[in-house]
VOPAGU-2260 file (C-alpha; in pm, 1 decimal, decimal comma):
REM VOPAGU-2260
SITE   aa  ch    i         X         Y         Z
SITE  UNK   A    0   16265,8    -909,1   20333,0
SITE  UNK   A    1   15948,4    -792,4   20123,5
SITE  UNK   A    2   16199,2    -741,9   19821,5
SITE  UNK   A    3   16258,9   -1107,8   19869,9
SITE  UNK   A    4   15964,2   -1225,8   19922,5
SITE  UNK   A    5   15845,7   -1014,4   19606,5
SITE  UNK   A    6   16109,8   -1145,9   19425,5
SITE  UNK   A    7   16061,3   -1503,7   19519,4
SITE  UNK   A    8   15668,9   -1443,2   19395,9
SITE  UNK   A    9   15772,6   -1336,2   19051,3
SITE  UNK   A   10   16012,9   -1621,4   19057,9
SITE  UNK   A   11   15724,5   -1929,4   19152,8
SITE  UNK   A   12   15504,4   -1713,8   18840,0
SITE  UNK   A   13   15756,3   -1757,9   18603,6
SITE  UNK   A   14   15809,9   -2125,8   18703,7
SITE  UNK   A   15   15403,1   -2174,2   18631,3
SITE  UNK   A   16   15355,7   -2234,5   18948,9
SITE  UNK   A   17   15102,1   -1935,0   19026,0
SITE  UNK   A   18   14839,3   -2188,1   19020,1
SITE  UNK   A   19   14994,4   -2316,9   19277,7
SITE  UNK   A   20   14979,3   -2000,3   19535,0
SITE  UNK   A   21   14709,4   -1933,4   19470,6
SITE  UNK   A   22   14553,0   -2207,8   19550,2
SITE  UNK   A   23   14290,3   -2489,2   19405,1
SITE  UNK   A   24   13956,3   -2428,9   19226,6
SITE  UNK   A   25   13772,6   -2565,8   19475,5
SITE  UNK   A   26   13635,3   -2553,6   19838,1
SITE  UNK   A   27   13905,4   -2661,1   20071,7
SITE  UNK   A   28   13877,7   -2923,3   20324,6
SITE  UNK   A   29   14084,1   -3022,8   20653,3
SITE  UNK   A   30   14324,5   -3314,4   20555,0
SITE  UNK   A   31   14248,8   -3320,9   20159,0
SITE  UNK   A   32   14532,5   -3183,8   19874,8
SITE  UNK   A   33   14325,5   -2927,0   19636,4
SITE  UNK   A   34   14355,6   -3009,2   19292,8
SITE  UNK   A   35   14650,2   -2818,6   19077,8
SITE  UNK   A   36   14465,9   -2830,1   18750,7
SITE  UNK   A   37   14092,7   -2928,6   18829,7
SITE  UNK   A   38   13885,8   -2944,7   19077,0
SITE  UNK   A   39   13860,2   -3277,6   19289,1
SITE  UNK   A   40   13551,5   -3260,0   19519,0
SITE  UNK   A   41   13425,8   -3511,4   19769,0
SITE  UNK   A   42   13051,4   -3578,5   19818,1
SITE  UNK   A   43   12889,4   -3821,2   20105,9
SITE  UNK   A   44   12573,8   -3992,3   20145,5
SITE  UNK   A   45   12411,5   -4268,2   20352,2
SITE  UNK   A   46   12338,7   -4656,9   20209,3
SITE  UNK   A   47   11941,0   -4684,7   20379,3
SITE  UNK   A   48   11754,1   -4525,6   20117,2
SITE  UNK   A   49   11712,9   -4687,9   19770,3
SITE  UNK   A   50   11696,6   -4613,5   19493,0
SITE  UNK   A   51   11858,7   -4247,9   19568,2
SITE  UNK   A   52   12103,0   -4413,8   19822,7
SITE  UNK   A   53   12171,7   -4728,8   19874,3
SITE  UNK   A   54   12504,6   -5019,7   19919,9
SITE  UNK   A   55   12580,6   -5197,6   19607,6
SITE  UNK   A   56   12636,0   -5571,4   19622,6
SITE  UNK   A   57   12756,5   -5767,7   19304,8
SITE  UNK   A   58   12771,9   -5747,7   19027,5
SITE  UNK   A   59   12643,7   -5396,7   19052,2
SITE  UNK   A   60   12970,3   -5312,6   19297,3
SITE  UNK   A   61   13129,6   -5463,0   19539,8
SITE  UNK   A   62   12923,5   -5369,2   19834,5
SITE  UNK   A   63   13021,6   -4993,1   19756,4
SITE  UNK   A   64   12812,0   -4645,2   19798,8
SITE  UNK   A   65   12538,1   -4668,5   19494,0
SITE  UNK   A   66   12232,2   -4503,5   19391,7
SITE  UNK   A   67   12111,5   -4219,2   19128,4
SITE  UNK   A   68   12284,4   -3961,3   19304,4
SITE  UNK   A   69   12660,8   -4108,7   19272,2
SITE  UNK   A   70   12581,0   -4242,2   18904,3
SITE  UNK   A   71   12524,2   -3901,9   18857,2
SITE  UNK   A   72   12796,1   -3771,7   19051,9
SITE  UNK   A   73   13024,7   -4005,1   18870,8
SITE  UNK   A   74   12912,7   -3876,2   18525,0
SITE  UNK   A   75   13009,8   -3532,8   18573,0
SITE  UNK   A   76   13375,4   -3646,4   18530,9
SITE  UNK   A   77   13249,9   -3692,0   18111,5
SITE  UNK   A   78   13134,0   -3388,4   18100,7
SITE  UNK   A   79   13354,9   -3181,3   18247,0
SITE  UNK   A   80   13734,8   -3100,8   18358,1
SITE  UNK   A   81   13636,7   -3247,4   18729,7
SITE  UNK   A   82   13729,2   -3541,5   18946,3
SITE  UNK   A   83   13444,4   -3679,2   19197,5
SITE  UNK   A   84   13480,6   -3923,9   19508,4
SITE  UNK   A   85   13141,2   -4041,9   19667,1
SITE  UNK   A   86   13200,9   -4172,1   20025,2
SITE  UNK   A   87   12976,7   -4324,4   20252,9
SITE  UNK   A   88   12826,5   -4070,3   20505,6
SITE  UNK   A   89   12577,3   -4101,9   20790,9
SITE  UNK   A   90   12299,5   -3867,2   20746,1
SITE  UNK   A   91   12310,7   -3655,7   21050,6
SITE  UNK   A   92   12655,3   -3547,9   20943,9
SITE  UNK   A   93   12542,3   -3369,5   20666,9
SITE  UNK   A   94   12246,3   -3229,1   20825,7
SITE  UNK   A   95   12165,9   -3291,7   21189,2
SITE  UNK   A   96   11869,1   -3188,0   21464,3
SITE  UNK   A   97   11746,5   -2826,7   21219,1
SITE  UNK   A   98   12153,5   -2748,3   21194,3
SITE  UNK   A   99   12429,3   -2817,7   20973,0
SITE  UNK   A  100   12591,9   -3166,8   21079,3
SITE  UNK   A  101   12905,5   -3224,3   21214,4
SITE  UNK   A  102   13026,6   -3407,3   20935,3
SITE  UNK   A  103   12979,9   -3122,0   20686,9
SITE  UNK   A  104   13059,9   -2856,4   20936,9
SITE  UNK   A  105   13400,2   -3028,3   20998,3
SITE  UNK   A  106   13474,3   -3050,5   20597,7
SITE  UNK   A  107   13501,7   -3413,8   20612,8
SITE  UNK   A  108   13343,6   -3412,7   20272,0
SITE  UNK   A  109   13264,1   -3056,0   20056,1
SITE  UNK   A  110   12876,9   -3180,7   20045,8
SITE  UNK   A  111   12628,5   -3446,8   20081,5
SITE  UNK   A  112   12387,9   -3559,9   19776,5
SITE  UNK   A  113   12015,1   -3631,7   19745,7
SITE  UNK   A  114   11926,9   -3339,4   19952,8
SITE  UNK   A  115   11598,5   -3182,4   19849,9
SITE  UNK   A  116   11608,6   -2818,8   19843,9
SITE  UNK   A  117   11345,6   -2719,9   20115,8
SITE  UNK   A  118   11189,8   -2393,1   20268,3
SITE  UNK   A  119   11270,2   -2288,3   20599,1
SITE  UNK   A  120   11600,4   -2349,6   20811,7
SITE  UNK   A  121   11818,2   -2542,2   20546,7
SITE  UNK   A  122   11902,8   -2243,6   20414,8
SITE  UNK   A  123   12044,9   -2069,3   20686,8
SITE  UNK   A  124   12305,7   -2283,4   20709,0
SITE  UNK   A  125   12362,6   -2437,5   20357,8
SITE  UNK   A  126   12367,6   -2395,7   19980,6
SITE  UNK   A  127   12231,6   -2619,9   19708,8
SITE  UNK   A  128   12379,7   -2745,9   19382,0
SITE  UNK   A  129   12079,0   -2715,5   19067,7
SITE  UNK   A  130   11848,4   -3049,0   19103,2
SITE  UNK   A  131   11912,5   -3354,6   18927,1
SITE  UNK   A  132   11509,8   -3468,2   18930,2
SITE  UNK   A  133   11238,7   -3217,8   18891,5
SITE  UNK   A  134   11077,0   -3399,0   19202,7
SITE  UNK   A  135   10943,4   -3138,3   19419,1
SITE  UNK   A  136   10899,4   -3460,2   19636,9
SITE  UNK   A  137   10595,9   -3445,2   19843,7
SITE  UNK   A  138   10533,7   -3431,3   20203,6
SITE  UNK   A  139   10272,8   -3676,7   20356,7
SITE  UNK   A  140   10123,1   -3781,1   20735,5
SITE  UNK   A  141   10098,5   -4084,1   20844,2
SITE  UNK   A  142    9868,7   -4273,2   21097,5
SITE  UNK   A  143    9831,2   -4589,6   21285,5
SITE  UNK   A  144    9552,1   -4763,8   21181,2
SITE  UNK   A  145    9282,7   -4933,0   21443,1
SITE  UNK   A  146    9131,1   -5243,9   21230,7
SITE  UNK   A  147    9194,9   -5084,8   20916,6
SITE  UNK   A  148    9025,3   -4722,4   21034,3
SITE  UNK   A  149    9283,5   -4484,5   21064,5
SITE  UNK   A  150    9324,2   -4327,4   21420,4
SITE  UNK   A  151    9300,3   -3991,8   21301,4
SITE  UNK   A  152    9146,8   -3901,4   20961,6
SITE  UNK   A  153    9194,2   -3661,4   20646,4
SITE  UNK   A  154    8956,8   -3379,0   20788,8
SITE  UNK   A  155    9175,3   -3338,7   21076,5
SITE  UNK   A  156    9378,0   -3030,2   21066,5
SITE  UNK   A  157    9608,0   -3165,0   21352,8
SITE  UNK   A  158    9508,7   -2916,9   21647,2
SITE  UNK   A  159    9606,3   -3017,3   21972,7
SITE  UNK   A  160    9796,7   -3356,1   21793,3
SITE  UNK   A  161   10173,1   -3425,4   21823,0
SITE  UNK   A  162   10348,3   -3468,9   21537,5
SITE  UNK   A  163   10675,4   -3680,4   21507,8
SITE  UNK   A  164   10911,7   -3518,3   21277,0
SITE  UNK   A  165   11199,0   -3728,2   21072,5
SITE  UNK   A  166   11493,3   -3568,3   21232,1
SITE  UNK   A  167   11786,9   -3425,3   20996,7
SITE  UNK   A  168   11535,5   -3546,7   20681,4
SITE  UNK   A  169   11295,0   -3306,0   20447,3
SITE  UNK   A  170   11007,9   -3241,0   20471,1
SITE  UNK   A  171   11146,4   -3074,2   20710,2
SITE  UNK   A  172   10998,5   -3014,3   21061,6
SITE  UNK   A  173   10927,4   -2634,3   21015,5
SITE  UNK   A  174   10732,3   -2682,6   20709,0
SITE  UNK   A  175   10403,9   -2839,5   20776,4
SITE  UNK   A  176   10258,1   -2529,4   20886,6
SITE  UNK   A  177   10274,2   -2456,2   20494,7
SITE  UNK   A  178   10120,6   -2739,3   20388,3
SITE  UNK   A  179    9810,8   -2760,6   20300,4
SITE  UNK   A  180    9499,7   -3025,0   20391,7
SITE  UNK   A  181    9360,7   -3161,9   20049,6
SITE  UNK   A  182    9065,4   -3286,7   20217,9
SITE  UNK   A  183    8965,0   -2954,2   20343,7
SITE  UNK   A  184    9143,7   -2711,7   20146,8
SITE  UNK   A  185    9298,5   -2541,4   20476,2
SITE  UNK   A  186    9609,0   -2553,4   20646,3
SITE  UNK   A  187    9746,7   -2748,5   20945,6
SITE  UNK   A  188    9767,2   -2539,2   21277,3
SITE  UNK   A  189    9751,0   -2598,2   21610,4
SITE  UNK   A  190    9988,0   -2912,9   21620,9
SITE  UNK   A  191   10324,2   -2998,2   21830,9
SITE  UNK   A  192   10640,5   -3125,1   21652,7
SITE  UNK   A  193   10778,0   -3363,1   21858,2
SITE  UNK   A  194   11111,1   -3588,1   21808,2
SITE  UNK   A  195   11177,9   -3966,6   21889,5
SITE  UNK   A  196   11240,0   -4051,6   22222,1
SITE  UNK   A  197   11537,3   -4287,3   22086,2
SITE  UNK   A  198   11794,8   -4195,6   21829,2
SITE  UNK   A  199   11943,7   -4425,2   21565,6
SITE  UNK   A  200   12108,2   -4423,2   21257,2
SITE  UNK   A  201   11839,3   -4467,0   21013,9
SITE  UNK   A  202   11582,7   -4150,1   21163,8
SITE  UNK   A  203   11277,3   -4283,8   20932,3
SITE  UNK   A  204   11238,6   -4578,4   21199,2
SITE  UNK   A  205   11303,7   -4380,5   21450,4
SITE  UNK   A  206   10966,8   -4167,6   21377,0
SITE  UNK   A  207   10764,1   -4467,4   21285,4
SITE  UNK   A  208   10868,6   -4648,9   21561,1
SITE  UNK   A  209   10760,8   -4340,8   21829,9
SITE  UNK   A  210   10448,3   -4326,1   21631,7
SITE  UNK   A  211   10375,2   -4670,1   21658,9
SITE  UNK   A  212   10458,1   -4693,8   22040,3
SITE  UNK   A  213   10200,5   -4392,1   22071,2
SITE  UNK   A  214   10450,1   -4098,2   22117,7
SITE  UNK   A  215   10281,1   -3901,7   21853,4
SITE  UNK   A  216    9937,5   -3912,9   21658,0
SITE  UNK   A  217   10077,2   -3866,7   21327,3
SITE  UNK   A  218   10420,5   -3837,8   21128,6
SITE  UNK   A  219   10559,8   -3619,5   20882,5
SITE  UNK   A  220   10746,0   -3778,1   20604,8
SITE  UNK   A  221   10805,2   -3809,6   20227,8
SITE  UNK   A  222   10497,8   -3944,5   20057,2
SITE  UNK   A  223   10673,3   -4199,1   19890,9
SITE  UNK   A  224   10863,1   -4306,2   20186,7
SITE  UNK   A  225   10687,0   -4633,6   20292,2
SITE  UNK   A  226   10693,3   -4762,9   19897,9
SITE  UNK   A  227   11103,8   -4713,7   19952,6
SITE  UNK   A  228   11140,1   -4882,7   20270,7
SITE  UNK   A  229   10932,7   -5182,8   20162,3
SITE  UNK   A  230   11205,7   -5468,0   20186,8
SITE  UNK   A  231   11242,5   -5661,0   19857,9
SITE  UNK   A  232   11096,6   -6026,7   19833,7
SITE  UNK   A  233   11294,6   -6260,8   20068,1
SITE  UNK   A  234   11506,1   -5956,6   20235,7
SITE  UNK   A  235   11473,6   -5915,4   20596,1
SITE  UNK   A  236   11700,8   -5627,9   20630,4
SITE  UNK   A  237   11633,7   -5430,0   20990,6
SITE  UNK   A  238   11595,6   -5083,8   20832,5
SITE  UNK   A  239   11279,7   -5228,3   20649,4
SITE  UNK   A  240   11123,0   -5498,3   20802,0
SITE  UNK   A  241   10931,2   -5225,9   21062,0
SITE  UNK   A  242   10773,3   -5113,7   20738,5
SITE  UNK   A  243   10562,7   -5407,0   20656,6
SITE  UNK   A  244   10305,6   -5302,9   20837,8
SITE  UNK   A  245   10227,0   -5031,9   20610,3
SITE  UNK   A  246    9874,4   -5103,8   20532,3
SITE  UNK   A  247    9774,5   -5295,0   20834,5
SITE  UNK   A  248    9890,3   -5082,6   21093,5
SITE  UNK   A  249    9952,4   -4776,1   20950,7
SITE  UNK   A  250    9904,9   -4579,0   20643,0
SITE  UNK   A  251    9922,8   -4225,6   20492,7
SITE  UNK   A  252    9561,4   -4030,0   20539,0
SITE  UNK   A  253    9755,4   -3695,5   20356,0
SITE  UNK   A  254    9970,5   -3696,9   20072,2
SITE  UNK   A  255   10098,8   -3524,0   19777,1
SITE  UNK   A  256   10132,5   -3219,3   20041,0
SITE  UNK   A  257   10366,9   -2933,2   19813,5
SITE  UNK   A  258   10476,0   -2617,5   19953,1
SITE  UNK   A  259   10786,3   -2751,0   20175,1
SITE  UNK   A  260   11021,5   -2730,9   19851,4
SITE  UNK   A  261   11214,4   -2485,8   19644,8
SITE  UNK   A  262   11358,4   -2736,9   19420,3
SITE  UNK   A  263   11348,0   -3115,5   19334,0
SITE  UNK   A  264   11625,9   -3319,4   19495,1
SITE  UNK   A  265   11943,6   -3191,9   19414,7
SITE  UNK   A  266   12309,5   -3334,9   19366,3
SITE  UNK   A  267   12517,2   -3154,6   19668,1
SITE  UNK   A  268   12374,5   -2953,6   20002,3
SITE  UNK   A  269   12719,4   -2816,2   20094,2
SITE  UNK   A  270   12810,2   -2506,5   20369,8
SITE  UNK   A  271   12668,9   -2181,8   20341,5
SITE  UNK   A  272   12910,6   -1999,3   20148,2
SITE  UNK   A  273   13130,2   -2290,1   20039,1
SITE  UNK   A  274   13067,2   -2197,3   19671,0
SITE  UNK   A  275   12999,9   -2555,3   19574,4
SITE  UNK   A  276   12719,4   -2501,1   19386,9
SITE  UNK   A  277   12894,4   -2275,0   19096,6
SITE  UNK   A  278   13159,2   -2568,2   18996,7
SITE  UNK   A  279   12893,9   -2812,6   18987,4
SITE  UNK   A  280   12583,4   -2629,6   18855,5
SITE  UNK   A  281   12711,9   -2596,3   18445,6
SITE  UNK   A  282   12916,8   -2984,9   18457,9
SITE  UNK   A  283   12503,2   -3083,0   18604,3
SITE  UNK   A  284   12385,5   -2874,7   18319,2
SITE  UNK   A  285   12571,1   -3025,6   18064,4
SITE  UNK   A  286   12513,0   -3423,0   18255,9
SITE  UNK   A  287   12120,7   -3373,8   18208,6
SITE  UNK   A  288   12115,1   -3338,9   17804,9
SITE  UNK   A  289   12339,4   -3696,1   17792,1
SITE  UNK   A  290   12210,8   -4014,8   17702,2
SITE  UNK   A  291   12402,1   -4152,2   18042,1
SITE  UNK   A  292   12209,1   -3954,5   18243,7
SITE  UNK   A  293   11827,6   -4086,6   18055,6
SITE  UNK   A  294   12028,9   -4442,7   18141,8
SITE  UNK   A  295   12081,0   -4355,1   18485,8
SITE  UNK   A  296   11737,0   -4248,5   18502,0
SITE  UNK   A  297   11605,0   -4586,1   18381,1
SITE  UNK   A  298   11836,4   -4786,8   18577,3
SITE  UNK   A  299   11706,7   -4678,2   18882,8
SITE  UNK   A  300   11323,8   -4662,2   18775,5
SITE  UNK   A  301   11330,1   -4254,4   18786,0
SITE  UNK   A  302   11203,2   -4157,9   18401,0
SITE  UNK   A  303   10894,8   -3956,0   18591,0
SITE  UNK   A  304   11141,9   -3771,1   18773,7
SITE  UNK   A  305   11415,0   -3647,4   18581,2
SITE  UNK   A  306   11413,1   -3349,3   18334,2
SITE  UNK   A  307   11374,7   -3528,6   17997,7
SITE  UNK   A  308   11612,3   -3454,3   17703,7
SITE  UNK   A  309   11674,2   -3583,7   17362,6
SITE  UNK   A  310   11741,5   -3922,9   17442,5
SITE  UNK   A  311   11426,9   -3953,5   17632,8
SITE  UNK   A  312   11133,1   -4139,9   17444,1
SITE  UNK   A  313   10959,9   -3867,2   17219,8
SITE  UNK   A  314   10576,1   -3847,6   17373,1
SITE  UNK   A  315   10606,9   -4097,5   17614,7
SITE  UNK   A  316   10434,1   -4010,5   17926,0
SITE  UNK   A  317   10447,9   -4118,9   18290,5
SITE  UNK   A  318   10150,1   -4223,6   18501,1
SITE  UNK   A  319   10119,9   -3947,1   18785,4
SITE  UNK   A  320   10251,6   -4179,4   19116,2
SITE  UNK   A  321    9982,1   -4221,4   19353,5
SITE  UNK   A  322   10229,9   -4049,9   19649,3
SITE  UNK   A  323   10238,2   -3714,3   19420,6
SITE  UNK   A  324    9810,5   -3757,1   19419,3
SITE  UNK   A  325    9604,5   -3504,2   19618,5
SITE  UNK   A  326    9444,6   -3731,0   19912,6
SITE  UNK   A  327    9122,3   -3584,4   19768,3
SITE  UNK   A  328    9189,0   -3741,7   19427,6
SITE  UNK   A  329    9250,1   -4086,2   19516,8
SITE  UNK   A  330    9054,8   -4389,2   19462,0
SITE  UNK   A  331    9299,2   -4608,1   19693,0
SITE  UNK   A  332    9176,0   -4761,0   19998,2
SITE  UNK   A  333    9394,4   -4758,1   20360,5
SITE  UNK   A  334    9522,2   -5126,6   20321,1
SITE  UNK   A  335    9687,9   -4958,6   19946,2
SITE  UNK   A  336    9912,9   -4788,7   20212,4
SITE  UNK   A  337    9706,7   -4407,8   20066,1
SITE  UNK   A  338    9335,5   -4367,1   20300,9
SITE  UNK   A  339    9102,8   -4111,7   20067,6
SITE  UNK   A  340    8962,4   -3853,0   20233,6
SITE  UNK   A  341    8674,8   -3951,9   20476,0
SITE  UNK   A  342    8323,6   -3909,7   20306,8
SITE  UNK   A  343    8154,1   -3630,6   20475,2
């Protein structure tokens, strides 16, 4: 029998089918072929946070997954021997409650984009691609605001306050404690991370709404995040209308808080060990010096964020975003959406 088996081997080689046995180039998922020549990877993300995410309606697409991250996804296929799908994904399958999500841990798709690569427990379960914006995106806390005076200031440094953390999102839970307060120069301690007493799909209004209803005294978040839920001019789309009252009834009192991130926000979080990250890494490589990825970066209003090349305006310099600003730098008032630091 192991003669012809052996035999049989030599057989399938000679054929040029060893490619075949020994199986596809890339990570293998329940219920998808492997590709015989090149690789043919899936990647998932949700359609409630533009510009990174978002669903395309015409003529962009025909209400289809959109955003930087599939553009860019997409453009690999130009640049190298590769064939990529982008499906639409809920978050919490990629990455759920401060553990891998179902989704990912099932292999319904071999990653999920848009992922910023984070401290803490991220990577105890997962692996990241190389970053397709040098965004180290900041952290920032948000407040409610009583008559325009937020309800707890900049000088606090959070003891005895609960905190309501964006569940399966970065900044992630387990990394304020190494952020630090730009009003007073010292970290955050003393503070309860709490979660949402109801559970959605979109886990941004989830926080704000617990905050809101007085189930925490502040909320960690991306500092940019209430500028990306605002809903465009005559859109009354539920994920973003509970944003409007960013100004008015809350607002940040921290921001540009660092120290959460290892990287900007990359193409693919996949499974710990998946080995993702080495096909993709030198086709990202290779995407970043193209003009297609400098027009990606303009269509989406990203030129601050991604890693300029030679197609890039020579000189031309972005305006530092007030959401990347130390609090202690800011001239902004609370109805801007950004409180200074109190005056001492």
């Amino acid at each position: 029998m192991a003669v012809r088996l052996a035999l049989g081997f030599a057989s399938l080689i000679s054929q040029g089918q060893a490619a075949e046995i020994c199986g596809p180039k890339e990570p293998l998922i329940p219920g998808v072929m492997g590709g015989k020549m090149y690789p043919k990877i899936i990647l998932g993300q949700d359609i409630d946070w533009p510009p990174y995410a978002y669903m395309g309606t015409p003529p962009e697409s025909d209400f289809e997954v959109e955003g930087i991250g599939k553009d860019i996804a997409m453009g690999l296929e130009t640049v190298c021997n590769i064939s990529m799908t982008v499906v639409e994904m809920r978050w919490s399958e990629c990455w759920g409650n401060g553990v891998i999500g179902n989704g990912l841990k099932a292999g319904v798709a071999h990653g999920c984009m848009t992922y910023t690569h984070t401290h803490g427990a991220r990577n105890r379960f997962m692996e990241f691609s190389k970053p397709i914006l040098k965004d180290n995106k900041p952290g920032g806390l948000i407040v409610r605001l009583n008559n325009g005076v937020p309800e707890v200031n900049g000088l606090s440094d959070l003891n005895g306050k609960k905190v309501v953390d964006v569940v399966g999102w970065a900044p992630t839970a387990d990394t304020l404690a190494l952020a630090e307060n730009k009003c007073t120069k010292e970290r955050f301690t003393g503070f309860e991370m709490v979660q949402p007493s109801t559970t959605t799909d979109n886990a941004n209004n989830d926080a704000l709404t617990a905050l809101l209803a007085g189930e925490a005294d502040a909320m960690w978040v991306y500092a940019d995040q209430a500028k990306n839920y605002q809903c465009a001019e005559g859109a009354t789309d539920s994920w973003c209308t509970l944003w409007s009252g960013w100004g008015t009834t809350f607002a940040y009192i921290q921001t540009g808080l660092f120290g959460h991130a290892k990287a900007g926000t990359t193409l693919a979080l996949s499974k710990k060990g998946s080995g993702l990250a080495k096909i993709l890494d030198p086709c990202i490589d290779k995407f970043l010096e193209t003009k297609a990825y400098y027009d990606a970066c303009v269509k989406h209003s990203f030129t601050e964020s991604c890693f300029p090349n030679e197609h890039f305006p020579g000189g031309a310099t972005e305006a530092t975003p007030i959401w990347e600003k130390a609090t202690d730098t800011l001239t902004s008032t609370c109805a801007d959406g950004y409180c200074p630091c109190p005056v001492v």
